[in-house]
C-alpha positions as CSV (number, residue, x, y, z in Angstrom):
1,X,0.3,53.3,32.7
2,X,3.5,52.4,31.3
3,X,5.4,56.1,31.4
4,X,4.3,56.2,35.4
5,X,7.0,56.1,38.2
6,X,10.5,56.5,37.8
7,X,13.0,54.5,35.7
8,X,15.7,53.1,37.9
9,X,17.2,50.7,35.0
10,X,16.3,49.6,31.7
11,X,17.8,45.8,31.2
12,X,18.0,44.0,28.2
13,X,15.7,40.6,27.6
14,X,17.4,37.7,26.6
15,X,16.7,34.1,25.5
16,X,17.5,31.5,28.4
17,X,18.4,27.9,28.1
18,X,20.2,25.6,30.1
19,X,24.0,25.4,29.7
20,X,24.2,21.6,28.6
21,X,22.2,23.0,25.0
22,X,23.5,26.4,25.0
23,X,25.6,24.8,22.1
24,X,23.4,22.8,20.6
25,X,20.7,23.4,17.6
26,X,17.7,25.4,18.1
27,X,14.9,23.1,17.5
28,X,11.9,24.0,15.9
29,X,9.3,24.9,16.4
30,X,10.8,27.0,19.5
31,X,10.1,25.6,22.4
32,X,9.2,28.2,24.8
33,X,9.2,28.1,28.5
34,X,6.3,31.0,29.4
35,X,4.8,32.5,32.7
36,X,1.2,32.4,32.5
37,X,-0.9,35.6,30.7
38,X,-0.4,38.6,31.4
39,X,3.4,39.3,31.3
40,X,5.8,41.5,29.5
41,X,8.6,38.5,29.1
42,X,5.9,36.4,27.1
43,X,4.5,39.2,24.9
44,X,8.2,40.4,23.7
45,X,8.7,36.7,23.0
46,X,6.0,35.8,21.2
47,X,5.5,39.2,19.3
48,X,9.7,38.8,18.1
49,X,8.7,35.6,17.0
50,X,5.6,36.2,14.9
51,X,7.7,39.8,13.5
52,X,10.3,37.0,12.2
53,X,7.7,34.3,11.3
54,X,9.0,31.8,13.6
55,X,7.2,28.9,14.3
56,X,7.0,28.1,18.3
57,X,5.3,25.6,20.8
58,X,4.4,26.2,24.6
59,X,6.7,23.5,26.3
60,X,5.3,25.3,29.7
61,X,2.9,27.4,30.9
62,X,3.7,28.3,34.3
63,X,2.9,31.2,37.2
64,X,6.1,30.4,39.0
65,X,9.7,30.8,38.7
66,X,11.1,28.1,39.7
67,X,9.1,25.7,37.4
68,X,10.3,27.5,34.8
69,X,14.5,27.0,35.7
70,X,13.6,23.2,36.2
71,X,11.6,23.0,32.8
72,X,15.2,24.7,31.2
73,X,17.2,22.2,33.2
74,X,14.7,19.1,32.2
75,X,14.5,19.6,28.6
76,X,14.7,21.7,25.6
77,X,13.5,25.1,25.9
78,X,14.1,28.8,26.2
79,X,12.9,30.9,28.3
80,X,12.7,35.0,28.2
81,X,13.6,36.9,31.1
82,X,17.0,38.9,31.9
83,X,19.9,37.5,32.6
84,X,19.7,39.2,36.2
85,X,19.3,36.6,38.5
86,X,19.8,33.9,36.8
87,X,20.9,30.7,38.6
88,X,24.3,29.4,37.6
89,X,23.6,27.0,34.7
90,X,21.0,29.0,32.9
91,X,22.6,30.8,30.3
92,X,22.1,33.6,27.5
93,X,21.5,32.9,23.9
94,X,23.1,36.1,23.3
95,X,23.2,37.4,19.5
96,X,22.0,33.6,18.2
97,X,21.3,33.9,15.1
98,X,18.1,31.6,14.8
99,X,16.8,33.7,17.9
100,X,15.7,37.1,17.0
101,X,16.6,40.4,19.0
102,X,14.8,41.2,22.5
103,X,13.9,44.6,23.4
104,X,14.7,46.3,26.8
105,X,12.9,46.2,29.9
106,X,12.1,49.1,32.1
107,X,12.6,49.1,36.0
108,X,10.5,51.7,37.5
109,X,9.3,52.8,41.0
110,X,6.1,53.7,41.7
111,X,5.2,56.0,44.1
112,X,1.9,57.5,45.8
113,X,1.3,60.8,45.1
114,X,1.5,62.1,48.6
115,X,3.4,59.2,50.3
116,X,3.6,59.6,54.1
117,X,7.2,60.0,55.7
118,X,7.8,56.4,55.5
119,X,6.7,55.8,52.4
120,X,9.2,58.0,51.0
121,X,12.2,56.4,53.3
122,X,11.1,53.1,52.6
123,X,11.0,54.2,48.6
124,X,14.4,55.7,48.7
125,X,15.7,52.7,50.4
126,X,14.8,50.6,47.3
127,X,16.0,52.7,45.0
128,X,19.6,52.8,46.2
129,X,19.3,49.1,46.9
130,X,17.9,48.0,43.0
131,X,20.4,50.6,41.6
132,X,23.4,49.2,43.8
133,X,22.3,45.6,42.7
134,X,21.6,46.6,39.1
135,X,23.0,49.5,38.0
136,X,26.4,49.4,40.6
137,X,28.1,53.0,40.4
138,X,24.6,54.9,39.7
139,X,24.7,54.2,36.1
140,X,20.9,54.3,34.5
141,X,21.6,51.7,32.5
142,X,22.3,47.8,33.5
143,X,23.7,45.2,31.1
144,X,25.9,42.0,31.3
């Protein structure tokens, strides 16, 4: 269920291109760079662009990452994702105004509900690693 676990960092989702068209025209219809079905990245995509009435085209349909940076790098397309680990030439479409807004995304740990010694070290050592990558200074909150 999405109110399980505990939120480490909420971070914003943006619309990715590569940096040689970060300047240039959107075309349309969008063409959108998409992980397969299920997946929170695709559904905010898709659901901003049928609130706006945005016309869009799957470009890709892939289960991996890395197809998707070398589909931005070989052509037209965006992408959604956050900016947070990006590789250096994929850029933000930050406040374009033929793209419309992205909401946040939520970070959370899970835990069991009676996790063994361990468990709880191990958990406590990703926390303060993801906050310390994401959210340096213990802030809740992580944006670029």
């Amino acid at each position: 269920s999405p109110a399980e676990g505990e939120i480490l960092c909420t971070l914003p989702m943006r619309w990715l291109t590569h940096r040689d068209r970060a300047a240039q025209a959107v075309p349309a219809p969008l063409p959108l760079v998409l992980f397969n079905h299920p997946c929170l990245f695709r559904q905010a995509a898709l659901a901003a662009l049928d609130r706006h009435r945005l016309r869009w085209r799957a470009a890709l349909t892939t289960p991996s990452l890395p197809a998707i940076w070398g589909a931005l790098r070989s052509g037209p397309g965006l992408a959604v994702r956050t900016d947070h680990g990006c590789p250096d030439d994929i850029v933000a479409l930050t406040g374009h105004p033929a793209l419309p807004d992205l909401p946040e995304i939520e970070l959370r740990l899970l835990r069991a509900p009676d996790p063994t010694r361990a468990a709880t070290r191990l958990a406590e050592t990703l926390r303060a690693e993801t906050l310390g990558r994401l959210a340096p200074g213990g802030i809740s909150r992580a944006t670029r």
